[in-house]
N, C-alpha and C positions, 0 to 999 in steps of 0.2 A: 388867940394871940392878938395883942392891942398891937396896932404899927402904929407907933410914936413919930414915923418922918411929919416936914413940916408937908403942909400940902402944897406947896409947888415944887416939890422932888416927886410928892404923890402923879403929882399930874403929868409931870416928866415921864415919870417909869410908866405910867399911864401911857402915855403918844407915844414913846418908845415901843411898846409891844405892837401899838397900831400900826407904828411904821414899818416893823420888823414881819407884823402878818401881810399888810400891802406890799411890802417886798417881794413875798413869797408870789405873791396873788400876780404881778406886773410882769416879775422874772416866767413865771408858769404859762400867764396870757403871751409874752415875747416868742417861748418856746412851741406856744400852739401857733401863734401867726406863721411864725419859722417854717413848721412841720406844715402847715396851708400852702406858701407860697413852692414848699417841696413839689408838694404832692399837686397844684396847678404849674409848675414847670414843668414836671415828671410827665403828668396828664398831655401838654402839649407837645412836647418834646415824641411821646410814644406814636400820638395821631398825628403828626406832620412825617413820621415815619412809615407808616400805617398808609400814607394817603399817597407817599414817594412809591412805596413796594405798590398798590394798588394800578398807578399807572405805569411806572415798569411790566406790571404782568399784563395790562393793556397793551401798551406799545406790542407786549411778545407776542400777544394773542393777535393784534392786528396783523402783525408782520410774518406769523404762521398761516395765517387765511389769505394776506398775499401772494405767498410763497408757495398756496394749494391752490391758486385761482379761482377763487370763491364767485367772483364777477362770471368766468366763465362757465363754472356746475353750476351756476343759476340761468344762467344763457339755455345750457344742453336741456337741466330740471324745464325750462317755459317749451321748451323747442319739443323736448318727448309730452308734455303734457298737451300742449296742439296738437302734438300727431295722434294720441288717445284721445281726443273728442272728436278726431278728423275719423278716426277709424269707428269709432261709437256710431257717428253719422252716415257711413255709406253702412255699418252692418245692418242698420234701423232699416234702410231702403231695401237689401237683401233679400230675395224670395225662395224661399225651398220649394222650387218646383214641382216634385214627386209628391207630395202634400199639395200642393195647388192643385194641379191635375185632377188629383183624386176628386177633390172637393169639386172641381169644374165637373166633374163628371158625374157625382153624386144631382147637380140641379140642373143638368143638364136635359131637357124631353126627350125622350122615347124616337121620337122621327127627326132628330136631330142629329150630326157630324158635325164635329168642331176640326177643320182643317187647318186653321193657320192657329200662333197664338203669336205676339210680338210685344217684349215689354218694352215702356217709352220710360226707363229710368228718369230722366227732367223731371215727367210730369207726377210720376207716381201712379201710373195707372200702365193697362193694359188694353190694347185692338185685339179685340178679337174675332175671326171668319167661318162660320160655320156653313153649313148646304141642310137645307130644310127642307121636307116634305110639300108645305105650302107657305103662305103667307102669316097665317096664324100659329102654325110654328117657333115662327121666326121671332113673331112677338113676344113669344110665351119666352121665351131664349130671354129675352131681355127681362121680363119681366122676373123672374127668377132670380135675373142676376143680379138684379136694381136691390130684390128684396132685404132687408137690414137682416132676416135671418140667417141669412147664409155668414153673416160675416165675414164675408169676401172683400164685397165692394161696398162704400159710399154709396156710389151711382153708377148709371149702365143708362148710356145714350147708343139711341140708333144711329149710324152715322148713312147708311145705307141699306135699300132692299132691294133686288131685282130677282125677278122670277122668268124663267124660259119653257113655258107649256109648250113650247112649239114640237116636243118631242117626248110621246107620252111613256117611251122606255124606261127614260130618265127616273129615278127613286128617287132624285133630291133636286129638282127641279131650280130652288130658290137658293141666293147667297144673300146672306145678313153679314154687316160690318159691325162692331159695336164695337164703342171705346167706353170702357169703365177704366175707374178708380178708385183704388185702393184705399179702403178705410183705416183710421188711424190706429186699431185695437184690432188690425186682421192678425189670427195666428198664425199666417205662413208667412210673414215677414220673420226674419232671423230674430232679428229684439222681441218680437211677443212669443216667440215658437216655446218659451218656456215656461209662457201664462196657460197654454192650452190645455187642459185636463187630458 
């Protein structure tokens, strides 16, 4: 088909059609901006809602923990937690006796009586009095008890010896003082009693 128009009607219907596709193209771009500025007011509108509700449930949340006195079950929570490291620390110091004894009595010499025993809780040790046959007894007493294998004592000092030969009836003629203390891994303390095999 020849088109006979002159050519500036050609060129007319020509920018006509241009304009009429840029139409489509300007109205389409309007309606996307449109649907943008929707969905960025939408978007703000949603999290400024979002952020109201957020601290709303804060304030509730605060205002339920002051109303449980949260200030104060944290008071009582530090107050029982001191009395359990209070009670942790005297059970550590603790001596089961009837197991001490034993053991005193297991390194204990042959020509030896242990008469007195008295614990000095402060220091962590023990005085203790025994009546000895002689003088070398009495040594041996300490030296037993000093020894690291017993796992009794740290150390074991003489604090005294006095001997009364004046009376040869006497069996135990001599009295020894000694003040030991108690090693830090002894198992007759309550807190190792449960290391002990």
């Amino acid at each position: 088909m020849i088109n006979l128009l002159p050519p500036d009607t050609k060129q007319t219907y020509r920018y006509a059609r241009r304009n009429h596709a840029l139409m489509h193209w300007i109205t389409a771009m309007i309606f996307c901006m449109a649907g943008a500025l929707l969905l960025l007011g939408g978007g703000y509108l949603y999290l400024n809602q979002q952020i109201n509700d957020n601290a709303k449930q804060i304030a509730a949340t605060n205002k339920q923990l002051n109303s449980q006195n949260l200030a104060q079950v944290q008071k009582q929570v530090s107050i029982i937690s001191s009395n359990l490291k209070l009670a942790v620390q005297v059970l550590s110091k603790e001596i089961l006796f009837s197991k001490l004894l034993k053991q005193l009595a297991a390194f204990t010499p042959s020509n030896v009586v242990l008469t007195n025993l008295s614990i000095a809780q402060a220091q962590g040790g023990v005085d203790i009095t025994a009546q000895t046959a002689d003088y070398n007894a009495a040594t041996q007493l300490q030296v037993n008890l000093a020894d690291p294998k017993n796992q009794i004592f740290s150390k074991a000092d003489i604090v005294g010896i006095t001997c009364d030969t004046g009376d040869a009836t006497v069996k135990y003629p001599c009295t020894i003082t000694l003040r030991a203390l108690f090693s830090s891994n002894n198992p007759f303390l309550f807190i190792n009693s449960e290391k002990r095999p």
